[in-house]
C-alpha positions in Angstrom: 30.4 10.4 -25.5 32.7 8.3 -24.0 31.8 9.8 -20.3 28.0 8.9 -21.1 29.4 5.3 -21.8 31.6 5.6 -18.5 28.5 6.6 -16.1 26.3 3.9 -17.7 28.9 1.0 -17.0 29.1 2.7 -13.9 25.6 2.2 -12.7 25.7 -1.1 -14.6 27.9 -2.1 -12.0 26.6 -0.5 -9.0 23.2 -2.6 -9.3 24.7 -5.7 -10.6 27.1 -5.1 -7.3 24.2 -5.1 -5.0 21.7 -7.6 -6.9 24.0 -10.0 -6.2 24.9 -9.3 -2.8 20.3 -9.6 -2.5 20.4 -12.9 -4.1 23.8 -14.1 -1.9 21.9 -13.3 1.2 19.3 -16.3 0.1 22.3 -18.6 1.8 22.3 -16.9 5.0 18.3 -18.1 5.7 19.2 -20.6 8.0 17.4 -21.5 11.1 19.0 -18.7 13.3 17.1 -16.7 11.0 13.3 -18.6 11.2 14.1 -18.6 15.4 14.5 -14.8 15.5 11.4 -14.9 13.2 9.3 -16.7 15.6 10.8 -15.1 18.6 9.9 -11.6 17.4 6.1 -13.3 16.3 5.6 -14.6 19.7 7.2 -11.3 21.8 5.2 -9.5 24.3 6.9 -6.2 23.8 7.7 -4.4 20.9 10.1 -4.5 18.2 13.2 -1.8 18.4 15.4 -1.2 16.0 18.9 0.9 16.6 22.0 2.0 14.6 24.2 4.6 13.9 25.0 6.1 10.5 23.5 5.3 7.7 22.6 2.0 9.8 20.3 4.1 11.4 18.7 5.6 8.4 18.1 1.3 7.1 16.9 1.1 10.5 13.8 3.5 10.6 12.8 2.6 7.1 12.4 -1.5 8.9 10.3 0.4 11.5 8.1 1.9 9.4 7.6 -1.6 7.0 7.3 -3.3 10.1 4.7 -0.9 11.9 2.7 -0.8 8.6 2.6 -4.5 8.3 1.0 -5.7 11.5 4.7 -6.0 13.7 4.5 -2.5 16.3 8.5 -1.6 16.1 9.7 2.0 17.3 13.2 3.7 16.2 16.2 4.4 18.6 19.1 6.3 17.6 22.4 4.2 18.9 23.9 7.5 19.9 20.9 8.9 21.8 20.3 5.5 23.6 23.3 6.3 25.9 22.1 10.0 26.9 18.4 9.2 27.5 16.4 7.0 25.1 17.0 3.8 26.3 14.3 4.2 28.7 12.0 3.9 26.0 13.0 -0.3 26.2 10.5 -2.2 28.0 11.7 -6.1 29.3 9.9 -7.7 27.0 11.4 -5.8 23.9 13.4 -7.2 21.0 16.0 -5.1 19.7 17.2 -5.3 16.5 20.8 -3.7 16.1 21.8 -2.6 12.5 26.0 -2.2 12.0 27.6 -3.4 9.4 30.8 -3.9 11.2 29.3 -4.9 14.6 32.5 -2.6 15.7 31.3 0.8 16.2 31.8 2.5 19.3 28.5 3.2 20.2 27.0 0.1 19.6 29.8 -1.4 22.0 28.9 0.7 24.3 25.0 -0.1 24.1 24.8 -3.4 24.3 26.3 -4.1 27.9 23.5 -1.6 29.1 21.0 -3.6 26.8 22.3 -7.3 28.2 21.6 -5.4 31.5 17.8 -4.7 30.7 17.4 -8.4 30.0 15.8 -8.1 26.7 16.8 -10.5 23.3 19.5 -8.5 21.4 19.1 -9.5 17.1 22.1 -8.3 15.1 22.3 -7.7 11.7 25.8 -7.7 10.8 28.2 -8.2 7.8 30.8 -9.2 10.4 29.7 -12.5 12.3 32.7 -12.6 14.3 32.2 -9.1 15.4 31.8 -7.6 18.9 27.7 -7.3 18.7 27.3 -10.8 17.0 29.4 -12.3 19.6 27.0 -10.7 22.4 23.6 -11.3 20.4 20.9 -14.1 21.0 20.3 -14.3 17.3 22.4 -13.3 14.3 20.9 -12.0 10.9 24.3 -12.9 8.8 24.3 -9.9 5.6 27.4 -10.4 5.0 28.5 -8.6 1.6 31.8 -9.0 -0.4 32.5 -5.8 -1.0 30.9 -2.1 -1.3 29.7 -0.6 -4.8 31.6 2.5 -3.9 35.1 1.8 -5.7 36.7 2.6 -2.8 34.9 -0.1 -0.5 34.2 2.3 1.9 30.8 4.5 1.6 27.8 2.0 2.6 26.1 1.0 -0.4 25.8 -2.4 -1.3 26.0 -3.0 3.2 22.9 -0.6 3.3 20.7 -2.2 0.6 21.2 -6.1 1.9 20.3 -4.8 5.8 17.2 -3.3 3.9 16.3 -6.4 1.9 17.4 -8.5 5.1 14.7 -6.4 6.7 11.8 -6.4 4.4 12.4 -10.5 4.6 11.8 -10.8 7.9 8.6 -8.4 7.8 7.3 -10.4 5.4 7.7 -13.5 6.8 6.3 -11.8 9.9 3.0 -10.6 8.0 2.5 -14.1 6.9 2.7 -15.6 10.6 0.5 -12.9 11.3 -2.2 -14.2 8.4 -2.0 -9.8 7.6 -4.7 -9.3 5.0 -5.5 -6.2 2.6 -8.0 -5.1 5.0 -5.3 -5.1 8.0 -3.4 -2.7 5.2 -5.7 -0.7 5.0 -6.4 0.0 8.3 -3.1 0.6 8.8 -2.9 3.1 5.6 -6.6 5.0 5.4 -5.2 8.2 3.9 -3.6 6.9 1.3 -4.9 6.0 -2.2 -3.6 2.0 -1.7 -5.9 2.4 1.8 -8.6 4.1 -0.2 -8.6 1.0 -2.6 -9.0 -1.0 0.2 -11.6 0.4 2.4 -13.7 2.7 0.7 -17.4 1.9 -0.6 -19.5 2.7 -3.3 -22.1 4.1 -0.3 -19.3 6.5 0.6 -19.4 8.5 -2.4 -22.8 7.9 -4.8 -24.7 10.0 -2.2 -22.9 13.2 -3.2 -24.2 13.0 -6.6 -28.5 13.5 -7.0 -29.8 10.3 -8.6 -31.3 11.3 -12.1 -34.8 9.4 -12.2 -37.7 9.1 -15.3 -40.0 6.5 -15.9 -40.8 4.6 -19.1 -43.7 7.2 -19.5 -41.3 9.9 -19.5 -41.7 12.3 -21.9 -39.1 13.3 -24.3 -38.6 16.4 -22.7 -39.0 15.5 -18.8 -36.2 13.2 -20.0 -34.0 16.2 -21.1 -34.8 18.3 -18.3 -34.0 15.6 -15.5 -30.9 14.6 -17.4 -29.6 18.4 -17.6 -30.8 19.5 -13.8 -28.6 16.5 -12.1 -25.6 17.2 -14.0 -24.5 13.5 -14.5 -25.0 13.2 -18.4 -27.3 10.2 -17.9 -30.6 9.6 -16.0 -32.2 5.4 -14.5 -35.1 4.6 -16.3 -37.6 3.2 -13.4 -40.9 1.6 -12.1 -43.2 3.0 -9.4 -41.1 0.9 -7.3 -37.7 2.6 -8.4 -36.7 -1.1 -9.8 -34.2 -0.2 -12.7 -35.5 -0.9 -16.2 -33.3 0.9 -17.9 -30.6 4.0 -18.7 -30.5 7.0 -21.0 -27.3 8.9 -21.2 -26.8 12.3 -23.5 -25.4 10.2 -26.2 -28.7 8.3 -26.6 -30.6 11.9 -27.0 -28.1 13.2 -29.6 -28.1 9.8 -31.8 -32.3 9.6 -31.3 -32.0 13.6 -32.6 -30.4 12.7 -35.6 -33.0 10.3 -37.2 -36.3 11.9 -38.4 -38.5 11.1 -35.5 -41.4 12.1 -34.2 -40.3 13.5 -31.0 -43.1 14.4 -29.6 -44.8 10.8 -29.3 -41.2 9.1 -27.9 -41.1 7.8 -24.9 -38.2 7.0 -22.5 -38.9 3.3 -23.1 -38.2 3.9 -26.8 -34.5 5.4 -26.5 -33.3 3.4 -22.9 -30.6 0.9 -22.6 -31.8 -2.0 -21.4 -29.6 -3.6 -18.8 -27.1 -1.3 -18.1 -24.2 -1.5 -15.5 -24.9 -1.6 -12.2 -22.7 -1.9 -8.9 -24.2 -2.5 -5.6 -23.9 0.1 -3.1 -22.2 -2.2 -0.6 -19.5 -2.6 -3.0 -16.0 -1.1 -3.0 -15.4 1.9 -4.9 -12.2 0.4 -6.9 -14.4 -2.1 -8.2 -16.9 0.5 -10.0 -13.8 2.2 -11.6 -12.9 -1.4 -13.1 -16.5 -1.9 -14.4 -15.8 1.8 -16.2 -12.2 1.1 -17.4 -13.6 -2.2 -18.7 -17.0 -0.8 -20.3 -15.2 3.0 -21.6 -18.5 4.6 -19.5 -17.7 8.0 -16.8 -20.6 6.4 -14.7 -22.5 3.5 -13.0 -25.7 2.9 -11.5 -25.6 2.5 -7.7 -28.5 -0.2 -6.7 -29.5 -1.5 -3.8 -30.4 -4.8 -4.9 -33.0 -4.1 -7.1 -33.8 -0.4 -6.4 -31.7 2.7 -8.2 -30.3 4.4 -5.2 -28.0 6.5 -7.1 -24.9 7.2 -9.0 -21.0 6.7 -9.4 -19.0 9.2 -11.7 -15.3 8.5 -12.8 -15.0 12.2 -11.4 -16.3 11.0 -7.6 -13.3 8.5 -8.0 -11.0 10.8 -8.9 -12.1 13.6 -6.3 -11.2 10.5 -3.9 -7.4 10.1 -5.4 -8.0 6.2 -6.4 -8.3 6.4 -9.5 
């Protein structure tokens, strides 16, 4: 028991350690911080971001928040810089070094040969008076007072302000870059956040056969188009295929169980009047709102006032955006 209680106080202290050293880094946001900003916004070139360690590993997550958010940013390993890589710096690049000591051998051996290329050297550094802040235009201070590990040595607390420090300055970046949820989506189609995003109503209701009667319908033309389509429900129309209505299995059981006179109903007599509709043109995320709202499995697809088809809680699923 009292080891439970030793490795809950122990993670207590590991995230208050590093939630602090997030909310410290709030008085490092000083102007050298809004000038690498807006020199990054207004670059030419491309956004690279280096580092060695567990720098590096900080580092290609930034690349990929940056890349996804509008900012074009490509990884380079410190080490393999010096044995090839570097050609893959243009002029006009920014480069963004991660180290938490600024110290490192590698990065002191990088940054003459990136001073040579010309291009604007960022650091992000817990050490401002260290070798790479000394030879950087700008200076990202993430300065932390100590590690979570009790030793002060494995890169914990460092790691996790470089990645805040990081996701900061792609956000601000986003927002100089007016990045919408459509850009996101663009930039993430496969995913179900991108789906969400991008895909329509007209994408999916056309897999699906559009269940049709008319108020004339018969009782059992009703049944029979309701069980051949497979959708549990069928539009009530006009000669113009203008919705009037909706029947759904559930209306057919409930009718059943009243003495009736089936034989003389009509689908007029049993139809919902104004049921839910979503325009075709809409996205699909907002039909499975109108069906987690309403507790209905489906919606009637229109084309302004004509019944083009249907949209089934399953079609949303099938599409992983549910």
């Amino acid at each position: 028991m009292n080891l439970v209680k030793n490795i809950k106080n122990i993670a207590r202290e590991v995230l208050i350690n590093e939630s602090q050293a997030i909310e410290n880094l709030t008085n490092y946001i000083d102007d050298a911080f809004e000038n690498c900003v807006k020199e990054i916004y207004s670059a030419k070139g491309r956004v690279v971001i280096t580092g060695v360690g567990k720098s590096a590993i900080i580092a290609n997550k930034i690349v990929a928040t940056f890349n996804s958010t509008g900012t074009p940013a490509l990884f380079m390993h410190a080490a393999d810089a010096i044995h090839g890589d570097l050609g893959m710096i243009q002029s006009e690049d920014i480069v963004i070094c991660l180290s938490k000591s600024g110290n490192t051998p590698e990065i002191k051996v990088l940054i003459p040969l990136l001073k040579r290329r010309g291009v604007k050297l960022v650091a992000m550094v817990s050490n401002t008076n260290s070798y790479l802040a000394q030879q950087a235009d700008f200076v990202l201070n993430a300065t932390i007072a100590s590690e979570a590990c009790p030793h002060n040595l494995a890169p914990t607390t460092s790691t996790t302000a470089h990645l805040a420090m990081g996701d900061a300055l792609a956000v601000c970046l986003l927002e100089l870059r007016s990045f919408t949820s459509h850009d996101f989506a663009e930039y993430h189609p496969g995913g179900s956040l991108g789906k969400q995003l991008y895909l329509k109503v007209s994408d999916i209701y056309k897999q699906n056969e559009t269940p049709m009667v008319h108020a004339s319908s018969t009782l059992r033309d009703v049944i029979v188009e309701i069980s051949s389509k497979r959708l549990g429900c069928a539009a009530v129309v006009d000669d113009k295929s203008c919705l009037l209505g909706m029947i759904t299995d559930g209306d057919l059981r409930r009718m059943l169980q009243h003495n009736v006179d089936i034989s003389h109903v009509k689908a007029s007599d049993i139809m919902t009047a104004s049921p839910k509709t979503i325009q075709k043109d809409e996205y699909a995320v907002r039909a499975l709102q109108m069906m987690h709202k309403n507790d209905i499995t489906q919606v009637i697809v229109v084309d302004g006032d004509i019944v083009v088809g249907f949209i089934h809680i399953h079609d949303l699923l099938r599409e992983g955006i549910v």
